[in-house]
Structures are given as structure tokens and as C-alpha cells.
N, C-alpha and C positions, 0 to 999 in steps of 0.2 A: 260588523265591528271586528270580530277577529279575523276575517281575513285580511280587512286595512292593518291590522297589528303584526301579523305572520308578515305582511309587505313590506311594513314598516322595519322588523328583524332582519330579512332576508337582504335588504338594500343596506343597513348597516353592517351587517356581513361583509358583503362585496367592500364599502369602502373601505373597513377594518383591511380585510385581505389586500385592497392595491394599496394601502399605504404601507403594509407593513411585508414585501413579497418576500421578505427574510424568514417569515415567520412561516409561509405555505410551502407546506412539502411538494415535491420533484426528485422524480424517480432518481433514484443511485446509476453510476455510470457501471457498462458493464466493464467488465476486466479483461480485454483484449488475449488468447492467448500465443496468437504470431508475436504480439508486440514484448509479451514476456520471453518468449523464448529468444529470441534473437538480440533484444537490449537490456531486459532484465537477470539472465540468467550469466549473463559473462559475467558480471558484477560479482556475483560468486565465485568463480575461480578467479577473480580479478586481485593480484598481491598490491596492496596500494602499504607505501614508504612507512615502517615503523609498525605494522599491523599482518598476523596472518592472514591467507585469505579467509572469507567468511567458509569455505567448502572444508576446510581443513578441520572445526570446531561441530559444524553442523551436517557433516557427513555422518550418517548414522550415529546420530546421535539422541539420549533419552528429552533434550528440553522441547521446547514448544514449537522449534522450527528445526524441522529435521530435510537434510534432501539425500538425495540417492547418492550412492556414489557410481563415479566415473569408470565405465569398466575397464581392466586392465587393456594395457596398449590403446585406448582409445582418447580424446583429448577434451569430448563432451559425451553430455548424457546422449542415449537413446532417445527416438522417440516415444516411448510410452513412459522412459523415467523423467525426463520433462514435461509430462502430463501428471505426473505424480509429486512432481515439484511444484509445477502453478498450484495444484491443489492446495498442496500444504500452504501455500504460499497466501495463497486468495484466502485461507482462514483467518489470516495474524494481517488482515488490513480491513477499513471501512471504505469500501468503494466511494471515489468522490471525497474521501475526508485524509487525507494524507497524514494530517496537524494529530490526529487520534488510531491511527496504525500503526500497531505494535512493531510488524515489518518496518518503518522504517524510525521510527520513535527511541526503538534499544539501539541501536546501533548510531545514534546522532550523540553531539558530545552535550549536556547538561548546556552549559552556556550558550550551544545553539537551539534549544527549549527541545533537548532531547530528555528521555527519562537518566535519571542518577545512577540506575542498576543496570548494568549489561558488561558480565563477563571476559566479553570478549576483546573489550576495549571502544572508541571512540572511532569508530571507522571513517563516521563524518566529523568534520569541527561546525561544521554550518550547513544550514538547509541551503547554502550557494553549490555549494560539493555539484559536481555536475550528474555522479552520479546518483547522488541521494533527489535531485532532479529527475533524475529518467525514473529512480522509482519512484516518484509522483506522478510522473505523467501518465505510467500505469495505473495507478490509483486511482488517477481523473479522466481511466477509460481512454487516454490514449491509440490511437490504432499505429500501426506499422506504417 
């Protein structure tokens, strides 16, 4: 009798699970770091109309996303300061969840279902922005 009933659980397990595959977890994407450095990190020194660049606020700076700065005469990071960057970077996101990474969440404008508090200004007005797209794609493990 209880093994018919353990049978009986373990088969409505399974159908639970393929009805609902929203609901069974699957690994996190990993975070690419060629794909960051090459399409993610220009986005930082990138001056987009109306807004400083992100590198000008968050070069050495005390908040929660800090990156290297740029050595002099040179026109991007090193490479071991763009390992120092993905890191910082890869903290302030949920792999695979873009919708809930701080990365890119402050810097979206409120009416494109960015958070209300970010400093710095509205870098994005919509999660269309193409760039606020490649940082997604990052996010969703993107490769180069």
C-alpha cells in the first residue's frame, strides 16, 4: 500500500511539474566575460544626448557600482581593470533575470518600469534603448 501511494505522489509530481514548467527551476545563464567587455563596457564611456557618461559618476566612486578608471593617455580600461569591472558589474545583476538587476533597473526611466531613484539620471527612457538591450543580453548570458 505505501509504495502504490509514494507512486501515486511521485506521478502527480511529474504532472504538477510539466504543467507548470514556470514554476521548475533551470540553471542561471552564465555572464559571458568577452561579451561584456567588448559590448558592455563601451556603454560606460558611452556620452548618450542630455546625460553624462555612466564612467564620469561611477569612476571611483563610494555607491554600489563603482569601475576603474581609464588610465591616463589611454582610451579604455586594462585588462585586468575590465576584470575588475565585470566583477563589480556581475554583482548588481540576476543572471538570466534583467527585469530585477540593479545594473540595469537605476539607470531605466520609471515609465519604462525602471526604479524611481537613480542619481544619475534616466540613461534609458525604455527597455527598447538598444543599449539597455545589449545589457540584457548580457544578463541572459549572451556570448560574443
Amino acid at each position: 500500500m505505501a509504495a502504490r501511494h509514494t507512486a501515486t505522489i511521485a506521478a502527480a509530481i511529474v504532472l504538477v511539474a510539466a504543467a507548470t514548467p514556470h514554476l521548475t527551476s533551470r540553471a542561471a545563464p552564465t555572464l559571458d566575460y568577452d561579451f561584456f567587455k567588448t559590448r558592455v563596457e563601451p556603454i560606460f564611456l558611452e556620452k548618450r544626448a542630455g546625460h553624462v557618461r555612466c564612467y564620469v559618476c561611477h569612476a571611483d566612486s563610494n555607491n554600489a557600482f563603482r569601475l576603474e578608471r581609464v588610465p591616463l593617455e589611454a582610451s579604455f580600461w586594462t585588462e585586468e581593470q575590465s576584470r575588475r569591472n565585470f566583477e563589480m558589474a556581475s554583482r548588481l545583476v540576476n543572471p538570466g533575470d534583467p527585469d530585477t538587476s540593479r545594473l540595469l533597473m537605476q539607470p531605466l526611466a520609471p515609465e519604462g518600469g525602471g526604479n524611481v531613484f537613480h542619481s544619475g539620471g534616466r540613461q534609458f527612457a525604455s527597455k527598447d534603448d538598444p543599449n539597455w538591450k545589449i545589457l540584457a543580453d548580457w544578463v541572459n548570458g549572451q556570448k560574443p
